[in-house]
N, C-alpha and C positions, 0 to 999 in steps of 0.2 A: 192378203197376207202372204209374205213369202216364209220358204225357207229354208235352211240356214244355208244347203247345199247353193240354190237359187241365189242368193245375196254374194255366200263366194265365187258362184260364179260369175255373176254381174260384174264384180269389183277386184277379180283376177286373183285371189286368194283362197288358202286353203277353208275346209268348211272346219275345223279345228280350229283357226284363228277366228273365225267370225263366233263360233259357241263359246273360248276366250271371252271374247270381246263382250260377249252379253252378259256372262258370268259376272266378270270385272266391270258390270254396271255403264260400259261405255255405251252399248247400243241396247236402247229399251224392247222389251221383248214381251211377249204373253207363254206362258204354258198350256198347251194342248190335254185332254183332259188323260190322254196319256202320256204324260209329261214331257212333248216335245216343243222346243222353241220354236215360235211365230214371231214376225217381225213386220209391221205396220211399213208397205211403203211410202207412206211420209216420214216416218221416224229414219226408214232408210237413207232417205232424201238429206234427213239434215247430217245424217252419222257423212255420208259420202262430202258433203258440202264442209261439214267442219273440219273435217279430217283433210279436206284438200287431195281426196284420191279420183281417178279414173275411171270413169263406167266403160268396162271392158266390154259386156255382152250384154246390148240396155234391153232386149229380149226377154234376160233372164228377170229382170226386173218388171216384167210387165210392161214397157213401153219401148214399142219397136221404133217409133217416131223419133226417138234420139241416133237410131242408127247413123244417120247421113253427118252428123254433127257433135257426136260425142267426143271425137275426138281435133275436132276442127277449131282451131285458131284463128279468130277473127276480131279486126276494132269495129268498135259502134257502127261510125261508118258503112263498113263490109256490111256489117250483119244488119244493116238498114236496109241497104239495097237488096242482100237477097230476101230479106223477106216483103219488101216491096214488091219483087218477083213473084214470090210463092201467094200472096193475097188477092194480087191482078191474076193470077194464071190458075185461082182456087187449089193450090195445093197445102191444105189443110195438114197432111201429116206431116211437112218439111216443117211449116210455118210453125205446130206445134213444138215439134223436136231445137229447131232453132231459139225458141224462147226456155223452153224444158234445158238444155245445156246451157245456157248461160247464166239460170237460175243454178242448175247444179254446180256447176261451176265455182259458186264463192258469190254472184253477184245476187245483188237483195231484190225482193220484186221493183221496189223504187227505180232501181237503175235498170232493170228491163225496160219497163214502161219509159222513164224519161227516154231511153237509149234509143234501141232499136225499133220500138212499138212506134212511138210519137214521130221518129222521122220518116219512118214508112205511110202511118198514117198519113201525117201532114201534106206526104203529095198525093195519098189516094184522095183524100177532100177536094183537090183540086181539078180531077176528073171533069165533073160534072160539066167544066167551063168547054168541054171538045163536044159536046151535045148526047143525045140518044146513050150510045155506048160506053161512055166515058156514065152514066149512070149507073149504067148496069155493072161495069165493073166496080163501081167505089161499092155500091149495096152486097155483091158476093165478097168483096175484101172486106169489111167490116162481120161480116157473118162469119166467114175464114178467121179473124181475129178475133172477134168474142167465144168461137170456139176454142183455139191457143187457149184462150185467156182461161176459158174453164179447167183445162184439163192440166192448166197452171197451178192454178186455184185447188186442184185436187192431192198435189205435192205436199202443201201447208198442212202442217201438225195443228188436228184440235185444240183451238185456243182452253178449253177447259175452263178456268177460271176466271179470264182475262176480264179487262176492262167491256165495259159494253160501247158500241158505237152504232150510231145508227145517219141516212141519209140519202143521197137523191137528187135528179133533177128539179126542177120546178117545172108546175104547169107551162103548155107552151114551148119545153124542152124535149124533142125526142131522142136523142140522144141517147145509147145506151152504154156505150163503151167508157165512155170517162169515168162515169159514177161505177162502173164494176171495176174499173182500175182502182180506184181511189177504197173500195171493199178487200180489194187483195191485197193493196199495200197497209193497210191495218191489220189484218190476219196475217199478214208476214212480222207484224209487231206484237202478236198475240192478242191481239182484240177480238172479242164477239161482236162481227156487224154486222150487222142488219143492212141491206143495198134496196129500197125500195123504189129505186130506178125511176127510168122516164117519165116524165107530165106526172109527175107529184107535187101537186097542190100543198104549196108551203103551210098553210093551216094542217093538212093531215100531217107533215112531217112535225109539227108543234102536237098533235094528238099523240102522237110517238116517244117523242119526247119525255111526256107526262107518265105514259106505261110505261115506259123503258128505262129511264132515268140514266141514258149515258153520259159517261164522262166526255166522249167527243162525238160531234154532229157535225156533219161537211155540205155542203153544197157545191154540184158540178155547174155553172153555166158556160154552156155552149151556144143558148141562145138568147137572148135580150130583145125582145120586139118593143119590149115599153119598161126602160131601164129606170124610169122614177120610180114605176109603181113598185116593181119589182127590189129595188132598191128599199122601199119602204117596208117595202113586207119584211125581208131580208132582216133590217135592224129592231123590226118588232120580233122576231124569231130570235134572235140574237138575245133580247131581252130576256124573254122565257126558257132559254139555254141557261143563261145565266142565275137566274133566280131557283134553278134548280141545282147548281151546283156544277154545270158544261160546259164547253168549250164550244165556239161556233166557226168553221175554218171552212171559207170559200174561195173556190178556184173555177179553173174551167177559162178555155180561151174566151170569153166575153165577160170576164169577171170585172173589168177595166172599165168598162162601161157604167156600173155601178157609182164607181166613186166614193166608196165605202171609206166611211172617217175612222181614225182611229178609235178605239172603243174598246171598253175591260172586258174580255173575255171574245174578242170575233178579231179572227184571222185573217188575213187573205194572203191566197198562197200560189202561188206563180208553177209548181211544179211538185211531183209527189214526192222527191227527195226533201219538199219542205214539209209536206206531209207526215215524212214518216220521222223527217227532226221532232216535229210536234209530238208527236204521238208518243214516241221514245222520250221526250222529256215527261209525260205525264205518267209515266210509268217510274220516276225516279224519286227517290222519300222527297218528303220535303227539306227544301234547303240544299240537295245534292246535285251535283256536277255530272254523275255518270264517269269522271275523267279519273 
């Protein structure tokens, strides 16, 4: 919780303007039990994000990690490569602060991930082909980034009410970053989801289902060793999505391998920008555009 002095200072304004500001309903706030304003920083997160302002002093805010990059201008590109850098070289607090500012920034988790995460990524995978240490490094860059990714994850405003989603690799998938991405970009859409992560046995994620009764269910693959069966199971899952009233939307670089036919109610999605289109249309009445 910060406050109200700490927020203006973050955000280079008076602490008059920020008690203003909560008064006038703009930034949500709690009362202390002697009636001083508290402010969630998440709620901060989004007031700074919506309002399009600068985090002057990311300190004050609780997160020193944005120091190096609060105020840095960078394209995808750029910020591919450094934090390419920052994952091979394990430095955790840049890589976080680098992904932290771009979400503050105005950009949605979708576009982090497709951005700057997934090109970084993409050539940490490729390590493994120089032998021995080309191991060691893609396994601390992937730790490095699911750490980012957490402390990402801790920005997001309690979905509260929100749609429920639930999902996971399959069995055979260790993989654990796609499917925590693909978690964050539905709680950046206000969804309650559920990430029950690697080597989840597609029958357990259908027992979830049944509990849980979400409106969306994802599947990450990253691995395909036996793409028939797996495929089969996939459109048997798909069915019991459906029969309860869900949506079934899978992705993941070896999703292609499947070969999944079109069919009422299963996705397949190339990228979390498709993701969170989804997501965001089942959030809209029926019959509505959003436009």
């Amino acid at each position: 919780m910060l406050t109200t002095r700490q927020l203006a200072d973050a955000i280079g304004v008076s602490e008059s303007s920020v008690k203003r500001w909560i008064d006038d309903g703009r930034i949500g706030a709690i009362r202390t039990a002697g009636g001083h304003r508290r402010v969630r920083v998440e709620e901060a997160a989004r007031y700074v994000r919506e309002a399009g302002m600068a985090i002057e002093r990311p300190e004050s805010l609780g997160l020193p990690d944005l120091a190096a990059h609060a105020r840095r201008k960078a394209t995808d590109g750029e910020a591919g490569e450094m934090l390419y850098d920052y994952l091979t070289t394990g430095l955790a607090a840049e890589a976080t602060g680098l992904l932290m500012a771009r979400f503050l920034a105005g950009a949605s988790v979708a576009q982090v991930v497709d951005g700057p995460l997934v090109q970084a990524m993409t050539k940490v995978g490729e390590l493994w082909r120089s032998g021995p240490n080309g191991i060691l490094l893609e396994h601390r860059a992937t730790e490095v980034a699911l750490r980012a990714l957490v402390r990402l994850r801790a920005l997001l405003r309690p979905p509260g009410e929100g749609l429920v989603s639930v999902g996971g690799a399959p069995a055979g998938d260790p993989y654990v970053l796609a499917s925590m991405s693909a978690a964050a970009v539905l709680e950046d859409e206000g969804f309650r989801a559920t990430n029950l992560g690697p080597e989840t046995p597609l029958g357990t994620l259908g027992l979830s289902v049944e509990k849980l009764r979400p409106r969306l269910v994802w599947i990450s693959v990253s691995v395909a060793n036996d793409a028939t069966g797996l495929r089969r199971e996939v459109l048997g899952l798909a069915d019991r999505v459906r029969a309860l009233g869900g949506i079934l939307v899978v992705g993941g670089a070896q999703v292609d391998r499947l070969l999944l036919p079109r069919k009422q109610a299963l996705y397949v999605g190339g990228s979390m920008a498709e993701l969170r289109a989804i997501a965001h249309g089942l959030k809209l009445p029926a019959g509505g555009t959003g436009g």
